[in-house]
C-alpha positions as CSV (number, residue, x, y, z in Angstrom):
1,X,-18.8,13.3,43.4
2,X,-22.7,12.1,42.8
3,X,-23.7,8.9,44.9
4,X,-26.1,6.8,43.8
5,X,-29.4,6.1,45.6
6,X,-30.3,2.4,45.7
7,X,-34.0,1.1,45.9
8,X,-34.4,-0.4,49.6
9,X,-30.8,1.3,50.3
10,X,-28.8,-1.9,49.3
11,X,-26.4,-1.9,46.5
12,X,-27.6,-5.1,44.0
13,X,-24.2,-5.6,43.0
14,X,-22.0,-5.5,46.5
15,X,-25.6,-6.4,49.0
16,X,-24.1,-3.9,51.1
17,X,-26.1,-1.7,53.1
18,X,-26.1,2.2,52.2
19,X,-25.4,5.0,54.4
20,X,-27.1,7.8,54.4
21,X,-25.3,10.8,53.5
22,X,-24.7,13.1,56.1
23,X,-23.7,16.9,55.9
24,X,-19.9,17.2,56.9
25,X,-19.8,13.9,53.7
26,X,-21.4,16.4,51.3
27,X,-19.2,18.1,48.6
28,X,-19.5,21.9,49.2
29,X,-18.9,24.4,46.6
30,X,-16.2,26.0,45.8
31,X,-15.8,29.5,45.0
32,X,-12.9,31.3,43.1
33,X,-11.5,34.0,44.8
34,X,-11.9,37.5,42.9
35,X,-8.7,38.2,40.1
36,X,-6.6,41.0,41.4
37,X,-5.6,43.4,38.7
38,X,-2.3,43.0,37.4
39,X,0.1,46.1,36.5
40,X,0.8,45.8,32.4
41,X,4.3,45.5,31.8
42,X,5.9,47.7,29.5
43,X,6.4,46.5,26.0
44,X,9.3,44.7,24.7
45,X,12.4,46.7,23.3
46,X,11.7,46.5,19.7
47,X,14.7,44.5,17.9
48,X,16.1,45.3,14.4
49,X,14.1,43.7,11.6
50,X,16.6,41.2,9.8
51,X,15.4,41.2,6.0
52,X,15.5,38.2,4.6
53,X,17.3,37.7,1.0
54,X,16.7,35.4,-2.0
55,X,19.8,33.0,-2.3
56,X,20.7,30.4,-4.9
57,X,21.5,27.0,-4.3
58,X,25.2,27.6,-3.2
59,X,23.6,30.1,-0.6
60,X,25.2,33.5,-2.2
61,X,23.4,36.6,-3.8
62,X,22.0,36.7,-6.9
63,X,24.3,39.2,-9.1
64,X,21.9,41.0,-11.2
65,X,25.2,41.5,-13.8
66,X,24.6,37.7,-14.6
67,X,21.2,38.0,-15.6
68,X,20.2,38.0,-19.0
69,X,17.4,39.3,-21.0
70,X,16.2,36.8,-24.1
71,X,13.1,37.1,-26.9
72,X,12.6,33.0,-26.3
73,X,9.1,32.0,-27.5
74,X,6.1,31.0,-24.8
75,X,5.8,27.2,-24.6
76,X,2.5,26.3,-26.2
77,X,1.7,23.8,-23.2
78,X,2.7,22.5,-20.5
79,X,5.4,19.2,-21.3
80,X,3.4,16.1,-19.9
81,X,4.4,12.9,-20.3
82,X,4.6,9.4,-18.4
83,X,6.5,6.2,-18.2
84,X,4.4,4.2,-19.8
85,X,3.5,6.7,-23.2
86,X,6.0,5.1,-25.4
87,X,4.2,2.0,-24.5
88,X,1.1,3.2,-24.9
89,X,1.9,4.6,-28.5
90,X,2.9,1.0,-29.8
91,X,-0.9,-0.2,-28.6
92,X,-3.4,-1.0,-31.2
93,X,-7.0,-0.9,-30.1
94,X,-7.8,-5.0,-29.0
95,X,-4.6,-5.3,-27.6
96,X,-3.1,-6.0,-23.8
97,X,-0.7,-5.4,-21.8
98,X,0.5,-7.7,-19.8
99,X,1.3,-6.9,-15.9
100,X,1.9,-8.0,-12.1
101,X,-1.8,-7.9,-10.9
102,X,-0.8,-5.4,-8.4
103,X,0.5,-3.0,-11.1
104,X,-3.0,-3.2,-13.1
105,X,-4.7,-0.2,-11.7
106,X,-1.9,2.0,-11.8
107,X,-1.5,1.1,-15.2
108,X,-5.2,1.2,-15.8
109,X,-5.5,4.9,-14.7
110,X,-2.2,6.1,-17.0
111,X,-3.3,4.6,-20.1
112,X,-7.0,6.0,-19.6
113,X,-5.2,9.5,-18.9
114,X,-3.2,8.5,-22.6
115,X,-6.5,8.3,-24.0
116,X,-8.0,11.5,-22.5
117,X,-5.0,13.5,-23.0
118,X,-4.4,12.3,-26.9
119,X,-7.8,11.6,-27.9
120,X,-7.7,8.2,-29.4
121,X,-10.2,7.4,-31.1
122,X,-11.8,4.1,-33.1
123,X,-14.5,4.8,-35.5
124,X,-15.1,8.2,-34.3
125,X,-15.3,6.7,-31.0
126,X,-13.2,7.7,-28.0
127,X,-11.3,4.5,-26.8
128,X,-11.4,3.0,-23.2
129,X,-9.3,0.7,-21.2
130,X,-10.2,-2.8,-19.5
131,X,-8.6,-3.9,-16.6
132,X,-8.3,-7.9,-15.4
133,X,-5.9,-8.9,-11.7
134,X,-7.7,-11.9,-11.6
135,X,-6.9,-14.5,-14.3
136,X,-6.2,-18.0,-13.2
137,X,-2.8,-17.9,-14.9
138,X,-1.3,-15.1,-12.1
139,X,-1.0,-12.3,-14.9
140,X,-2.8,-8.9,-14.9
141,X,-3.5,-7.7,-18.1
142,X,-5.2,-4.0,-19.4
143,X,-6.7,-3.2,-22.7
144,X,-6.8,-0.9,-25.0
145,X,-11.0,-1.7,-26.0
146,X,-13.5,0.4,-28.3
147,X,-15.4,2.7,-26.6
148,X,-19.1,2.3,-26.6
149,X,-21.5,3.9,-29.0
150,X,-23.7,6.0,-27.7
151,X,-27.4,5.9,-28.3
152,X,-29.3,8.8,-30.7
């Protein structure tokens, strides 16, 4: 451990008098002894491998008899919907919806996802939604607003 020198050999905080270090007080190295070489043990006896097989829910085999092959057509897209779409669908562009102000933004980021993912437009322009949690009557409300023109 590092002691500290003080200036006139008096500690400021304690006023005590320091000693000067003597030899047998001084840390002395230490050195690590030289690794002996260890014998390598032999390896392991090498266990079966245990293959692992696909179950079903009720944890038996999948009978390939059961499976069937069908000409059904590819899905177009993907199926996305939300909670709040058949909402969304009744809103006309000027309207609100009215909320808890802690269940604006959430509502906020679906119905601008709506307008993304359905493209609704007014007068060629795509819509945007408004958000407001602080009105003075304690309800959150979010829009369905034009979107803004953009300059030429």
């Amino acid at each position: 451990m590092a002691t500290s020198v003080f200036a006139g050999g008096v500690s400021p905080w304690a006023g005590l008098q320091q000693q000067a270090p003597t030899p047998e007080s001084q840390p002395q190295a230490m050195k690590k002894p030289a690794p002996t070489p260890q014998p390598k043990a032999p390896p392991p006896a090498l266990a079966p491998i245990k293959r692992k097989t696909r179950t079903d829910t009720n944890g038996s085999r999948v009978d390939p008899e059961e499976l069937v092959i069908a000409n059904d057509p590819l899905p177009g897209a993907r199926l996305v919907t939300n909670k709040y779409w058949p909402v969304f669908s009744k809103l006309q562009v000027g309207q609100n919806i009215r909320c808890a102000p802690g269940d604006v933004q959430a509502i906020g980021q679906a119905l601008r996802k709506y307008i993304q993912t359905h493209n609704i437009t007014h007068g060629g322009v795509l819509c945007r939604s408004l958000t407001q949690t602080n009105n003075p009557d304690g309800i959150g409300r979010v829009w369905l607003a034009e979107g803004e023109k953009k300059a030429a």
